[in-house]
C-alpha positions, 0 to 999 in steps of 0.5 A, a space after each residue: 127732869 128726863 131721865 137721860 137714855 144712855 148710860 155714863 161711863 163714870 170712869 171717863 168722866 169721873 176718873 179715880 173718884 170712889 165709883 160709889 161716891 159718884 153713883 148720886 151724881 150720876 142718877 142726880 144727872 138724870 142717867 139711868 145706867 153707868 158702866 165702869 171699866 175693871 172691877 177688881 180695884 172697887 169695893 164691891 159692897 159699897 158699890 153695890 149698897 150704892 146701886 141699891 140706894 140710887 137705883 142705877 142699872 150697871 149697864 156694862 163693866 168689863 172682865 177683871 182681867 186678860 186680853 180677849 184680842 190678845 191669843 196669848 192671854 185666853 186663859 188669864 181672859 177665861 179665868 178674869 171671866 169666870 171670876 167676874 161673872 158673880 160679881 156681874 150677878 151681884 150688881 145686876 149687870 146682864 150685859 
């Protein structure tokens, strides 16, 4: 099969489903890379057991939480960044 050249992002195909259940669907679908929207409500450890065993490429997910368009949450922005960045390096997300 042809690996697909895009990334899935599971959490609009997949809604609420555990994103480490989905990850095996994913690559079994020919993906290489998925992206999901926050990450404070996953269990990290699992997701990133899950990365490791399908070998995925986490191509994008976004910061735990704040507003970057939004003035008047720059600093809860900043700091869900900060906060996010350890966990962008734990599953290998570079975007």
């Amino acid at each position: 099969m042809n690996k697909i050249k895009a990334s899935l992002c599971t959490e609009m195909i997949f809604g609420g489903e555990p994103l480490h259940e989905v990850l095996p669907i994913v690559r079994d679908a020919g993906f290489t890379a998925f992206e999901f929207w926050g990450w404070g409500n996953k269990n990290i450890d699992e997701l990133e057991k899950a990365i490791n065993e399908t070998g995925l490429k986490t191509a994008a997910f976004c910061t735990k939480h704040g507003n970057l368009v939004n003035a008047a949450e720059r600093n809860l922005f900043i700091e869900g960044l900060i906060e996010t960045l350890p966990v962008a390096k734990r599953l290998g997300c570079r975007t």
